[in-house]
C-alpha positions as CSV (number, residue, x, y, z in Angstrom):
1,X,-19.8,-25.2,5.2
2,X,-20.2,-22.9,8.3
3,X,-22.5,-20.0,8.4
4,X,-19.9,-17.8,9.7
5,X,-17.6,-18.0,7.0
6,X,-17.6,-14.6,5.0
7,X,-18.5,-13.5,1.4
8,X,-14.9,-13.3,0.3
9,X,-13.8,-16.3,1.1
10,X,-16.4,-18.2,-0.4
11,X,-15.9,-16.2,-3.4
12,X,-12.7,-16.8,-3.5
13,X,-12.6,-20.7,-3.0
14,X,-15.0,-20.7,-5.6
15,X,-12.6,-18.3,-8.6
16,X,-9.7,-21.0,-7.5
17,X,-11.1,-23.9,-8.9
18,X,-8.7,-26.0,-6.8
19,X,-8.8,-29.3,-7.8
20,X,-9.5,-32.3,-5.2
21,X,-6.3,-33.6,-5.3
22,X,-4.2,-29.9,-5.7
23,X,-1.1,-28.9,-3.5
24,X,-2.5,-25.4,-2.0
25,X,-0.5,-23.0,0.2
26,X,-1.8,-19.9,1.4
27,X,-0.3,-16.9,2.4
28,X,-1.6,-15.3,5.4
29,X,-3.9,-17.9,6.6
30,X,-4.9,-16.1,9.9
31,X,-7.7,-18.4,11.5
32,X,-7.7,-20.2,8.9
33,X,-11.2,-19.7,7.1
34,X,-10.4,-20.2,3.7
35,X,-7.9,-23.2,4.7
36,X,-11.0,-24.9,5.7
37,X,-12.8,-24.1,2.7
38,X,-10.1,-25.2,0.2
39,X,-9.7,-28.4,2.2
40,X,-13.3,-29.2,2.2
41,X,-13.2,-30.5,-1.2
42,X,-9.7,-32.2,-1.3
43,X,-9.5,-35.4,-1.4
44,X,-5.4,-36.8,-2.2
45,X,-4.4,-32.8,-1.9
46,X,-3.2,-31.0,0.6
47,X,-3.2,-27.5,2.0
48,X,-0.2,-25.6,3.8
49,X,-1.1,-22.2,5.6
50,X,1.6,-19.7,6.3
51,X,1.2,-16.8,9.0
52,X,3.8,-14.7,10.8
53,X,1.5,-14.5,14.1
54,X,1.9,-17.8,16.0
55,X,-1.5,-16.6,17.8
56,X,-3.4,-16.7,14.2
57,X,-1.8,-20.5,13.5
58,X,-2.9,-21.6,17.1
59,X,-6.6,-20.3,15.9
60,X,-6.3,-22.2,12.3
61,X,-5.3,-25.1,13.7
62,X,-7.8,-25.5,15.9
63,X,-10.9,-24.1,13.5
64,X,-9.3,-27.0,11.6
65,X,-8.7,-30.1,14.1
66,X,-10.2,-32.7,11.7
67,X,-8.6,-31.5,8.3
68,X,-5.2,-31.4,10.1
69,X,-6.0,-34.8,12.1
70,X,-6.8,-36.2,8.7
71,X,-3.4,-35.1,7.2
72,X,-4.7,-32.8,4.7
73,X,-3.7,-29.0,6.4
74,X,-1.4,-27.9,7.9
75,X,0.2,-24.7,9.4
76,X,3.3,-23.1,9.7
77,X,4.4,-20.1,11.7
78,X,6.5,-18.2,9.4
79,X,7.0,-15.5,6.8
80,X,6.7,-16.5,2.8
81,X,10.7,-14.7,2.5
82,X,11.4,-17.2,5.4
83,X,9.7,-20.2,4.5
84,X,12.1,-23.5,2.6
85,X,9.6,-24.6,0.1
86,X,10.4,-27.6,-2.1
87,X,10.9,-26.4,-5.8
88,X,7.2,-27.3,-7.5
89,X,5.3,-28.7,-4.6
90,X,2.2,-26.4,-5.4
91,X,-0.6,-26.2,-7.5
92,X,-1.9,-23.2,-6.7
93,X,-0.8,-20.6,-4.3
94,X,-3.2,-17.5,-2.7
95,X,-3.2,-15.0,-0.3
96,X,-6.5,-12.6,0.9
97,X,-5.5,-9.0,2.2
98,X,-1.9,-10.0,2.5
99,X,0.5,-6.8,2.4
100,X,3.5,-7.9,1.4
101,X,2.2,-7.6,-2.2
102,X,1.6,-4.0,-2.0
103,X,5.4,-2.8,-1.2
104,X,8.6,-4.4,-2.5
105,X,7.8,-8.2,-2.7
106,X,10.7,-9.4,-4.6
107,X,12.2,-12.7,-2.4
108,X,8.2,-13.7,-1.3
109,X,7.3,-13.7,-5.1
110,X,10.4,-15.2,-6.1
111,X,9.8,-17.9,-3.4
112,X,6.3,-18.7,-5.1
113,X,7.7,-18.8,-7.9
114,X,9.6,-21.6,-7.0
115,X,7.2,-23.3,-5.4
116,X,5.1,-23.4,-7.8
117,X,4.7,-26.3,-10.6
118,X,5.1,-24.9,-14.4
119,X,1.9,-23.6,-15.1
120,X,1.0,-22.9,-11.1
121,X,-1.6,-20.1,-10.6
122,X,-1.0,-17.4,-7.9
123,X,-4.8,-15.9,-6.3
124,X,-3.7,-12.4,-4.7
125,X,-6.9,-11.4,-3.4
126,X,-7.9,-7.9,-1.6
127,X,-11.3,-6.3,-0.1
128,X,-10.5,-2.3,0.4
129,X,-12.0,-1.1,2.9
130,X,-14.0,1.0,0.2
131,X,-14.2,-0.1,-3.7
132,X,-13.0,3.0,-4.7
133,X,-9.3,1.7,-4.2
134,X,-9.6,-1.2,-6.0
135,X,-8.6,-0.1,-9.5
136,X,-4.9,1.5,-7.5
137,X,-4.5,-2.0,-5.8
138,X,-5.3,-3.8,-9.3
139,X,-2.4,-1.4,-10.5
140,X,0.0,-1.6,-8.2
141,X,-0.3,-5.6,-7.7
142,X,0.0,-5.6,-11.4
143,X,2.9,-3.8,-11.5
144,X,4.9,-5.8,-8.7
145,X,3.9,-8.9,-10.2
146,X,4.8,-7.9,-14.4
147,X,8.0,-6.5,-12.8
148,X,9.0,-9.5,-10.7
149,X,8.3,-11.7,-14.2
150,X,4.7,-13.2,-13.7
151,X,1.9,-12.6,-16.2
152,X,-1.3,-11.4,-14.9
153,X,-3.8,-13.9,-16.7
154,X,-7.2,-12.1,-15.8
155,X,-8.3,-9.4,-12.7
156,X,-11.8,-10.6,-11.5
157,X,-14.3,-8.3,-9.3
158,X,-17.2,-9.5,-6.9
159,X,-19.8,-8.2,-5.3
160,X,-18.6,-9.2,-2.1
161,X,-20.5,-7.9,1.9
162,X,-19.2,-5.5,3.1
163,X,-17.5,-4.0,-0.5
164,X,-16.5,-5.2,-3.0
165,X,-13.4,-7.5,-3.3
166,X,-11.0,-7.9,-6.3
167,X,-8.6,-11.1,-7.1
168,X,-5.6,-10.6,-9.5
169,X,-4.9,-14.3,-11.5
170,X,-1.2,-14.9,-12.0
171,X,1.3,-17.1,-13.6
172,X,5.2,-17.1,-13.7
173,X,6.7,-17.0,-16.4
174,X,10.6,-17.6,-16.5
């Protein structure tokens, strides 16, 4: 793994647990850090990155020429409310700092819900700029995701550079 790959995202390959042979999308893959990560230890799976800035898909694909050469990323210039998903062609879907789960996001989690197999686990991670706001972003993700009909399994906290980050673990349940 590359030095320059930050706290966070280690940590946050590392709570996922994916699986080498998982179907992972990501939400807000900007240069596509974590994609790399994830993809690292696949081996039959497969990773899809979305982004709304074309200019952050051009930088993930190239950060990840070989993984996308080799057929196991790839990376799509689009919003989640946007995207055509096939119904349960993901194992485990995750996004890092992404907004759209802090306001009203009804379609995007009703998309992952979809995409998701039975049993799917959703990552919604965030690192405040100052780990006094976690415990308001814990309660407000909670509270978009219970009302939008997932379960929030567990809510994990690391001791991430340069604060703190938290991750909220998520199921639907229809």
């Amino acid at each position: 793994m590359p030095d320059d790959v930050p706290d966070r995202f280690r940590w946050a390959v590392d709570v996922m647990q994916v699986r080498p042979t998982d179907r992972v999308l990501e939400v807000g893959s900007g240069r596509g850090v974590a994609a790399a990560l994830v993809a690292h230890g696949l081996d039959g799976g497969h990773v899809l990155g979305l982004d709304r800035s074309a200019t952050m898909t051009t930088a993930a694909l190239r950060r990840n020429q070989a993984h996308v050469a080799a057929g196991a990323v790839a990376f799509r210039t689009t919003s989640l409310a946007d995207v055509d998903l096939p119904p349960a062609s993901f194992d485990v879907a995750f996004a890092f700092n992404v907004s759209l789960f802090w306001t009203s996001p009804a379609r995007e989690l009703a998309v992952l819900a979809r995409a998701l197999v039975p049993g799917g686990r959703l990552f919604v991670f965030h690192q405040p700029p100052s780990p006094e706001k976690n415990p308001a972003v814990v309660e407000a993700a909670t509270r978009l995701l219970t009302g939008a009909g997932w379960t929030v399994l567990e809510t994990l906290v690391a001791d991430t550079s340069p604060v703190e980050s938290v991750c909220l673990v998520a199921r639907h349940e229809p």
